[in-house]
N, C-alpha and C positions, 0 to 999 in steps of 0.2 A: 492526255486530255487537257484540255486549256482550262486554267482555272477563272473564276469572276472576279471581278476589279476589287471588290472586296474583299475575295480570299488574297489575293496577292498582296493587298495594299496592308493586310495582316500578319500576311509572314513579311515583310519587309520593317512592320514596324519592331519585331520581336528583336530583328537583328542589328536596331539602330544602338547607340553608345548610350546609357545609363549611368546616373551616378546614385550611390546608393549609400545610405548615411547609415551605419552600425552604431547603436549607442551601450555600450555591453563596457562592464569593467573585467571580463572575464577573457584576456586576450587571446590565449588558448582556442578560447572554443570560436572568437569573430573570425581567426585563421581558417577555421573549421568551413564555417558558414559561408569566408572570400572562396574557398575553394570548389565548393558546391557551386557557388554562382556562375563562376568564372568558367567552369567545367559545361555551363549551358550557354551564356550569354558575355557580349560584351557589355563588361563591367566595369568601373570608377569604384572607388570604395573606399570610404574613409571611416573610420574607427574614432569614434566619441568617447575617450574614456575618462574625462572631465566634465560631467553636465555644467557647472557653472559656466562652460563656453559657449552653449546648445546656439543661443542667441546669434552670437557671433560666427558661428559655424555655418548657419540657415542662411544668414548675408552672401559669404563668400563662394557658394558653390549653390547653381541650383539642384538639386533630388529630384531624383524618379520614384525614389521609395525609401524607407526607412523601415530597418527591424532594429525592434527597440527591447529588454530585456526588463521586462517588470520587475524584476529582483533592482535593480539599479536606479531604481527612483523613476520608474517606468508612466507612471500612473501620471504624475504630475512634468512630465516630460511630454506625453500626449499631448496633454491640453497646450502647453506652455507652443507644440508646433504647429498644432492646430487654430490657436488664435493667428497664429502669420499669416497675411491675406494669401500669400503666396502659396500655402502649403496646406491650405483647408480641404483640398482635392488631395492630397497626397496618399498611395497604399501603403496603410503600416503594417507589418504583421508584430504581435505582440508575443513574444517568448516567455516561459516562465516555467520551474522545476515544481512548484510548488501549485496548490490545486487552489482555484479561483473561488471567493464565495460568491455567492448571489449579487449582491454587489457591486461586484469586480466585474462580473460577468455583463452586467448590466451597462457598466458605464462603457464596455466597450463596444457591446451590441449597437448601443446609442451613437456610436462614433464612427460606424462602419471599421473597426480597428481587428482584423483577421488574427485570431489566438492558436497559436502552435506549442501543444504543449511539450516540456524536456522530458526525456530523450527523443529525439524524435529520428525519423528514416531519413537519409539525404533527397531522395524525392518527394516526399512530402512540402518539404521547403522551397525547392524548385516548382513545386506544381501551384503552392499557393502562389508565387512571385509570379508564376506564367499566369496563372486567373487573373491576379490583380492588375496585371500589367495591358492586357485586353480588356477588362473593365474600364480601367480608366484612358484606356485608346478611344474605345467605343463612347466614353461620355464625353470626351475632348477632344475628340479627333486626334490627339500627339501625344508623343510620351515626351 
């Protein structure tokens, strides 16, 4: 069956090249996480395990997406990407082992920031990347 300009112009974007910024001090498990990606998509991937670089890191490479690990100074790494004009559209998914308060939960509601909590299943994480990744097709037209 022939599909609509739509559907097609959708799975083509799924399979265009991504770079994808990890900010985790926990290198183990970004290994984890490049593998899950890579296993669906093509992927770029660069691993932040210095926030004092965030700044200089956002320059050098533009993102499609960032998963950022709220155990790692997550909270204040948000905002810090979200003020870049360049990256206030950006899908974050926010990681974390530990259980959110009110708050926490709040602030990321507020930021449209997708929360996945630890342990989590390998497609879980691939399925949010694939929502977010169509989200923000469909509000931009591009990834």
């Amino acid at each position: 069956l022939p599909q609509s300009p739509g559907r097609t112009f959708r799975t083509l974007a799924v399979n265009i090249m991504k770079n994808i910024l990890i900010i985790d001090l926990e290198m183990d498990f970004s290994d984890l996480i490049i593998a899950m990606l890579k296993s669906y998509y093509t992927v770029e991937v660069d691993i932040l395990s210095d926030p004092r670089l965030l700044h200089e890191t956002l320059q050098n490479r533009a993102y499609q997406g960032v998963i950022v690990d709220l155990l790692s100074g997550g909270f204040t790494l948000i905002e810090q990407i979200l003020q870049d004009p360049a990256y206030r559209q950006i899908p974050i998914i926010a990681l974390s082992a530990k259980l959110l308060s009110g708050r926490e939960r709040k602030f990321l509601l507020q930021r449209n920031i997708h929360f996945l909590p630890k342990p989590f299943e390998s497609g879980r994480l691939v399925s949010q990347f694939h929502q977010l990744f169509h989200q923000a097709q469909d509000s931009r037209l591009h990834l």
